[in-house]
N, C-alpha and C positions, 0 to 999 in steps of 0.2 A: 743571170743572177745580178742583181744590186749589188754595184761593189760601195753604194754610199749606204746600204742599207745598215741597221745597228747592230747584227750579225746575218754574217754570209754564209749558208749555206750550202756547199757543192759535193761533187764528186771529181776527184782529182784523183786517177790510177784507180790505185788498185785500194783507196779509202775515202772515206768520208771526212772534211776537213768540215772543220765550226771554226769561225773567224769571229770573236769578239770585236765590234769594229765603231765601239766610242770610245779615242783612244785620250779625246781632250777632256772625255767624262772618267777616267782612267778603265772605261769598259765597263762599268756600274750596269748590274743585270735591270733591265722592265720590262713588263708582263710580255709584251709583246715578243721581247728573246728569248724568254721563255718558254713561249710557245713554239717559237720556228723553232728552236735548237730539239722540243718534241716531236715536232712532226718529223723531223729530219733522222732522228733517232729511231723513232718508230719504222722509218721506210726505209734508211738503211738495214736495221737490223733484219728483216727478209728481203736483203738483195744480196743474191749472190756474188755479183761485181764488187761489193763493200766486203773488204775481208777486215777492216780495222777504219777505228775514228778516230780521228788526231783533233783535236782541240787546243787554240791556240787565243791569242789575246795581238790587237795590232798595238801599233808602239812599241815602242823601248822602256816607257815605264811599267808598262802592267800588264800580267796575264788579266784581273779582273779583282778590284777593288772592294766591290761589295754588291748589297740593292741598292735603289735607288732610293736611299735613306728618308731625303729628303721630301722627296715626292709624297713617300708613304705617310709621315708625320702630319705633311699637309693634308692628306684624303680623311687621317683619324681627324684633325683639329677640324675639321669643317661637315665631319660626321658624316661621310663617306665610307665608315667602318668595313660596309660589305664590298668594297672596291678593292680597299686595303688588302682584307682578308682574301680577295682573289689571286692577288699577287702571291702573299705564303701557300697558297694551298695550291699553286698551278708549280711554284718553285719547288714546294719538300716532294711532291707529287713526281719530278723531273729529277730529284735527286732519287729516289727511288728507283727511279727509270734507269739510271746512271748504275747504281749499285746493282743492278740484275742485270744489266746489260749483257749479250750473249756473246760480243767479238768485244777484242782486245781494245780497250779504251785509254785513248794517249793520249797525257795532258803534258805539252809544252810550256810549262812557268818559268819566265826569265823576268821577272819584273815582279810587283807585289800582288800577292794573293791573300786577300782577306773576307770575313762576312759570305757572300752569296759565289764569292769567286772557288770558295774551299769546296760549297758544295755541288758545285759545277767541275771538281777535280780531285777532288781528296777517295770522294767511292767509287771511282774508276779502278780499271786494274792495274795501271801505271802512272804515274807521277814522275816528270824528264823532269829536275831543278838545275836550270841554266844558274849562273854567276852571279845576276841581281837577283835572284831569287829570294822575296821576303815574305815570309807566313806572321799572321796576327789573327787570333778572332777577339778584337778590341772592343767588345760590344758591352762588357762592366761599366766601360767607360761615357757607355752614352746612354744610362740607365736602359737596355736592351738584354739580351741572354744569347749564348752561343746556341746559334740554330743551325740550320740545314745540313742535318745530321749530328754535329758535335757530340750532343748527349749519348750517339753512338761509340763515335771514334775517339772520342780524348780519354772515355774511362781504359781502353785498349793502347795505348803509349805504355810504354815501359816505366815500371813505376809510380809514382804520383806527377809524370809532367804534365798527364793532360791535366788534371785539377789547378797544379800553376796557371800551364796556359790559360785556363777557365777561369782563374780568378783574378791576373794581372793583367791579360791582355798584352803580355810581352812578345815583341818579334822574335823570329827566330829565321835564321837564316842559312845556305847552304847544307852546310857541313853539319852543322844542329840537324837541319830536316831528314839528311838520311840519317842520321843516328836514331832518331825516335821514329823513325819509319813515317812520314810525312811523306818524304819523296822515298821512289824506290829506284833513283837513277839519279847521279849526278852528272851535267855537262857541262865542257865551257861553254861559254857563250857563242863563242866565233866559229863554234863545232854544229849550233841548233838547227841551221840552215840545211845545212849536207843529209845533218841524220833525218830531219823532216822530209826531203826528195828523195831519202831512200826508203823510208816504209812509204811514201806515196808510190811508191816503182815496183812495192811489192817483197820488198826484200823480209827476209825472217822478221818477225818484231823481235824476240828474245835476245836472238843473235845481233840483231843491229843494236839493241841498247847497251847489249852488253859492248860491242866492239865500241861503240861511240863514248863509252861513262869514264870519267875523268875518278882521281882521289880527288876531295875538295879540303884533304889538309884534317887538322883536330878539331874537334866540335868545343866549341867553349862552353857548352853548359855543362860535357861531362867531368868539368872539377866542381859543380854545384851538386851532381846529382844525388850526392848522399842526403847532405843538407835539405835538398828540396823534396826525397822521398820522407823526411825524418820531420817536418814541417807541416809538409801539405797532407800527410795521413792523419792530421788532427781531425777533433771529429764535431768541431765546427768552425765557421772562418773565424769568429774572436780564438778560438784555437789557437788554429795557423797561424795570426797576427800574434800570439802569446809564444808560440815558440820561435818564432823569427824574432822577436825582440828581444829573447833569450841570447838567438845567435850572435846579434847582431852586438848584445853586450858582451860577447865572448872574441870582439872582436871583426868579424865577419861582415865586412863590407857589403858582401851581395846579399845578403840576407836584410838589411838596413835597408838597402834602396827600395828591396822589393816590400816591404813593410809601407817603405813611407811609398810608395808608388799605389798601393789598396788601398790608401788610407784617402785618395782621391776618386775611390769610384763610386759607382753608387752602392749604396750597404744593402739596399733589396737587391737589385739584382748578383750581387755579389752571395748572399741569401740563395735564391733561386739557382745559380751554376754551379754551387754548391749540390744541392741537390740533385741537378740534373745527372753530373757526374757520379752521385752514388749511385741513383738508380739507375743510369745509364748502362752500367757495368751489367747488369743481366735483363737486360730488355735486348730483343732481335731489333734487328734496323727497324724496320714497320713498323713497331710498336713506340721504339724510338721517335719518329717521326710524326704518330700520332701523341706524344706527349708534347713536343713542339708546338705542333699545332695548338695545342691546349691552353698551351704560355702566351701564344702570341694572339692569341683569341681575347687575353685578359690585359695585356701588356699597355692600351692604349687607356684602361680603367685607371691607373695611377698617371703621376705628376712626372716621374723620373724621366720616361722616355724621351719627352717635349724639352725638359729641361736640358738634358744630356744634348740632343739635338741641336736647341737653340745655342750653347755653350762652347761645341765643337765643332759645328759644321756653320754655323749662321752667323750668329757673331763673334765667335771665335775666341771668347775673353776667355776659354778654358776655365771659366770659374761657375760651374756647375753650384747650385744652392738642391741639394736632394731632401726627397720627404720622403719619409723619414730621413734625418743627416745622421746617426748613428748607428750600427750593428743591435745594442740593445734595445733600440727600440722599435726591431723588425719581427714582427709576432711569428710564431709557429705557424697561427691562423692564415696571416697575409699569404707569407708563400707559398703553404699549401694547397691555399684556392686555384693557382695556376696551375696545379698537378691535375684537377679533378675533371672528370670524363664531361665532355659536352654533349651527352646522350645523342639525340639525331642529328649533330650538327660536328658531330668527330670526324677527322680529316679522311677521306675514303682511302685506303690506299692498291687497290687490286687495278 
């Protein structure tokens, strides 16, 4: 095996290990890791020898950052669309893979996990959050929508967090992660090593996560949680930003910030995650995934995307100019075109 390859692939004991391994690109998913981390999933899962997969990120900073954001903006801007589109439809296609998977799927996050890193870890059947462990799906912010899977799993957090999530793009860290069920394991960090060479040796998965999980201490967003279920069940984001401005005149600092923090993203797609998370809530993963597909089929039709892009990743001045720049002037019409079936060209998922 490549150990300079972008992920590595092996068998080690008694599992199958996935090595995210751009670690100066923070492990940022392309098509190409996408594809090995399939094959490899597919031939594990009928080998006997593979009793579990562990999935890991090199570095200290990241399990895995995101797609490769940038790449992809490039392929749309130079109208490359169906190269693009290869990318999401081989990625939500592997998240699917992920979510059905037959043996115990172990994702080691000690570093930041966001965008394409969640859906390489979050539909697994455990989630280990080491110490750096930071969760975000920031994609509001880069006129983008939370994909690979989200529209499944944030409507299922406890209460309205995944809507927050969805519509601030705020981190969240440890202690927060198990509490909304993000991670289903805490570890320290200087503990990840030991428990990794022990399910490679075979040992129980259950029993070893459990014996290795640390307390990581009180989650700080359970003093927001009322507030944010009492907010974010408005029943549209001028809502949500109406009753946070409510709170935030009653005093409420974190309700302020998170106010003036929406008020920088972009107002479609802020629109669109919205939505996603309504419907989200009774749509099956699959079906889930083929409305993704739907959005990001149309996503490169607007100006947001490119801008959000250019703003955050490229030039960096953080001063996105969105079109539409305000909440009312994002039609019913606009967003729901990304919802609507692309008849022969809907994401296959079987």
């Amino acid at each position: 095996m490549d150990e300079n390859a972008d992920v590595v692939c092996e068998k080690q004991g008694a599992a199958g290990v996935v090595t995210l391994n751009r670690p100066r690109a923070l492990n940022a998913l392309t098509l190409t890791m996408v594809r090995r981390m399939r094959e490899a999933l597919d031939a594990w899962a009928d080998d006997p020898q593979v009793t579990r997969v562990i999935v890991q990120g090199a570095g200290e900073k990241a399990f895995c950052a995101g797609g490769d954001i940038r790449r992809l903006t490039e392929l749309l801007q130079a109208g490359e669309r169906e190269e693009a589109l290869a990318f999401w439809r081989e990625e939500y296609r592997l998240n699917i893979a992920i979510k059905r998977y037959p043996k115990p799927y172990i994702s080691l996050i000690d570093g930041i996990v966001m965008g394409g890193g969640v859906g390489v870890s979050l539909h697994g059947s455990h989630r280990v959050a080491g110490e750096r462990y930071l969760f975000a799906m920031p994609e509001v912010g880069i006129g983008f929508f939370p994909d690979v899977g989200a529209t499944y799993a944030l409507p299922r957090l406890p209460g309205q967090a995944g809507m927050y999530l969805a519509l601030t793009g705020e981190r969240v860290k440890q202690a927060d992660a198990l509490a909304l069920g993000l991670a289903t394991h805490a570890v320290a960090s200087g503990g990840m090593d030991a428990l990794r060479q022990a399910l490679i040796a075979g040992a129980p998965v259950e029993e070893t996560l459990a014996q290795a999980s640390t307390d990581p201490g009180p989650a700080p967003l359970d003093a927001e949680r009322s507030l944010i279920d009492s907010c974010f069940a408005a029943e549209s984001v001028t809502a949500v930003l109406q009753r946070l401005d409510e709170a935030a005149g009653q005093g409420s600092e974190f309700a302020a910030k998170t106010a003036a923090g929406m008020r920088t993203k972009s107002p479609t797609s802020m629109s669109i995650a919205f939505e996603q998370v309504r419907r989200g809530a009774s749509l099956d993963f699959e079906e889930a995934m083929r409305t993704e597909f739907r959005i990001v089929s149309r996503i490169g039709e607007g100006r947001d995307f490119f801008e959000g892009v250019r703003a955050v990743l490229i030039d960096k001045d953080n001063q996105p100019r969105w079109d539409p720049a305000s909440l009312d002037s994002v039609t019913r019409d606009a967003v729901d075109r990304h919802f609507a079936s692309l008849g022969p060209h809907e994401l296959e998922t079987a």
